[in-house]
N, C-alpha and C positions, 0 to 999 in steps of 0.2 A: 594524487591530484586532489586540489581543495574543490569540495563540492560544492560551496558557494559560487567556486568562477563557473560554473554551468548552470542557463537559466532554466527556471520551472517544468515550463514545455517541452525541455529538451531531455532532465529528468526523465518527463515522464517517455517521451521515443525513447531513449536508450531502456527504459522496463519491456516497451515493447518488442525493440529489436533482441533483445535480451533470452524474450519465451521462444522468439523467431528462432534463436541460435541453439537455443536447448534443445527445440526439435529437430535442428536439423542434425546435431550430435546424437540423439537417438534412433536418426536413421542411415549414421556411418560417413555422413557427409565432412571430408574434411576442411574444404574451401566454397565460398558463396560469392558469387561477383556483384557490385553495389545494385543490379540491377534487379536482380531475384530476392537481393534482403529488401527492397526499398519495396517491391510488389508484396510479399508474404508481409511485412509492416503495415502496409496500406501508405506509404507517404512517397515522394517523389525521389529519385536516388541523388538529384542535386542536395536536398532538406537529407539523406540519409550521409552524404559527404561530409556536409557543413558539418552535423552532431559528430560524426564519429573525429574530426578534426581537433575537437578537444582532446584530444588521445596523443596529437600527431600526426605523423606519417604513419599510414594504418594499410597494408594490402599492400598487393602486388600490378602493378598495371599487364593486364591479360591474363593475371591467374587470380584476383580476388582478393578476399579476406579470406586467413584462417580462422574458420570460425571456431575451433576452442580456444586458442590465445585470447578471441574479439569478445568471449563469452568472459573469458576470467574476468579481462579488464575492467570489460561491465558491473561484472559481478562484484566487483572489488570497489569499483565507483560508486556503486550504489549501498556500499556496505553491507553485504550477501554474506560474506567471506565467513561468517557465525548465522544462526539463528539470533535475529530481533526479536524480544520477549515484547509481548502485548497484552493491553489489559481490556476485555468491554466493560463497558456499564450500563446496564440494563438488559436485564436476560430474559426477557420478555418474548409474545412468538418470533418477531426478527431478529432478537440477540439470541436467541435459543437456536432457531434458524442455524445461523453464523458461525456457532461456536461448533455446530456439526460439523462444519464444513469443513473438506479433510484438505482441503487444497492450500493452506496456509503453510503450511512449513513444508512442502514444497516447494514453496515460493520463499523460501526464509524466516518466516514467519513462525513463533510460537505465542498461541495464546494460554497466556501463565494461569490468569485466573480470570474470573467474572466478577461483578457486584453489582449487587440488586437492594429495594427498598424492602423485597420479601425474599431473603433467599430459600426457604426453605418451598418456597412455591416454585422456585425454580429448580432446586434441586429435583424436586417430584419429577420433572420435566427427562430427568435418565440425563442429563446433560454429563461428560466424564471431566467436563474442566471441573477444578475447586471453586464454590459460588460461595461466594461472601459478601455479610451486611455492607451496604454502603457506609455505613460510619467506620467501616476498617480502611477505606480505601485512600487515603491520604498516609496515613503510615504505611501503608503497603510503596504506593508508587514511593516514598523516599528511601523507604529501606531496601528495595530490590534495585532501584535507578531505572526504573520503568521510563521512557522517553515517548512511547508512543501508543495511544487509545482508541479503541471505537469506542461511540456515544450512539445510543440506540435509545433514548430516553423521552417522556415527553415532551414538547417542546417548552413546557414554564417553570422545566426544572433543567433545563438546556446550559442557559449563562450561566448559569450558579455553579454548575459540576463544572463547565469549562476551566471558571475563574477558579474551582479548587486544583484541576491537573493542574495551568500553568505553575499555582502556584508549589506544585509538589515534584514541579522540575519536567513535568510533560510536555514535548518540543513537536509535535505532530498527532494531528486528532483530524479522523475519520466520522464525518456527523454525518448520520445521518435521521436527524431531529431537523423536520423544515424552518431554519431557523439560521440567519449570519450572524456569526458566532465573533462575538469583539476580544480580541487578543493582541498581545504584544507584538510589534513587528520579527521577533524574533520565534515567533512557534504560526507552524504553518497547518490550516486546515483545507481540509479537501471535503465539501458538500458535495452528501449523494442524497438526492431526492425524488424518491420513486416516483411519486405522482409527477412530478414537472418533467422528468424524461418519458411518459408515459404519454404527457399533452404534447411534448415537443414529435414523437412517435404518430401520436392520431392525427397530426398534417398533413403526412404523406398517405393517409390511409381514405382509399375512394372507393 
């Protein structure tokens, strides 16, 4: 299936329903009926129908989804089926942070290398990815076909690195530099901004 006919939001439910289904394969579960994956989702099993709908005819009426078939498809939809190579930039204490984190390539995910303005201050850091000068990083993303980035960098050096991924074929960029990021309608970014989900957080806190 072409991943363009499925919209953004739905993307991102099917990632959700996606961790939903891997756990329940590691606890032997072979079928889920749309009402217990819609609750472990957090979304309603009508919104759980519609998404899986792009699939087709999906389940069985009164015995469910087979959830490893509903996991592959997913997995395949979202282009799982390999490890995604990824690159950050700026391995500073959140990129440093990030690169520890072991949870990416179980999720698909490999981060290939880093690049920094000082790499060798990052290296200090014990980091085990490859850190390298930021002026390699345009020949890297074309020579490897690197398609997707974190951006961990300040924010008035935010645009500038963006405008270099697009232009070195980078199609998805994780920012998180408080800052909206101007790009072609063809490469898609997803801001994450600690402090504003932090403000949207201390509303409900009395």
């Amino acid at each position: 299936m072409d991943k363009v006919d499925i919209p953004k939001k739905a993307i991102y439910r099917l990632s959700i329903y996606y961790r939903c289904l891997q756990r329940l394969k590691e606890n032997g579960v072979e079928t889920v009926s749309s009402t217990a994956l819609a609750r472990a989702a957090g979304v309603k099993p009508s919104q759980l129908r519609k998404d899986l709908a792009y699939f087709g005819q999906f389940g069985t009426r009164g015995l469910g989804y087979p959830v490893d078939l509903l996991a592959t498809t997913i997995r395949e939809t979202l282009g799982r089926e390999r490890l995604q190579p990824v690159v950050l930039i700026g391995a500073g204490n959140l990129g440093s942070a990030l690169l520890r984190y072991q949870g990416f390539q179980k999720e698909g995910f490999e981060v290939v290398a880093a690049f920094d303005s000082a790499p060798d201050a990052a290296r200090a850091r014990g980091i085990s990815v490859p850190v390298h000068a930021d002026t390699e990083l345009d020949d890297f993303l074309v020579k490897h076909g690197i398609k997707l980035a974190i951006l961990c960098i300040p924010v008035e050096f935010a645009q500038a690195t963006a405008n270099r991924l697009v232009a070195a074929g980078v199609q998805g960029i994780l920012n998180f530099s408080p800052i909206l990021l101007e790009v072609p309608a063809d490469v898609t970014v997803n801001n994450v901004d600690l402090a504003l989900e932090l403000e949207h957080l201390s509303y409900f806190i009395r």
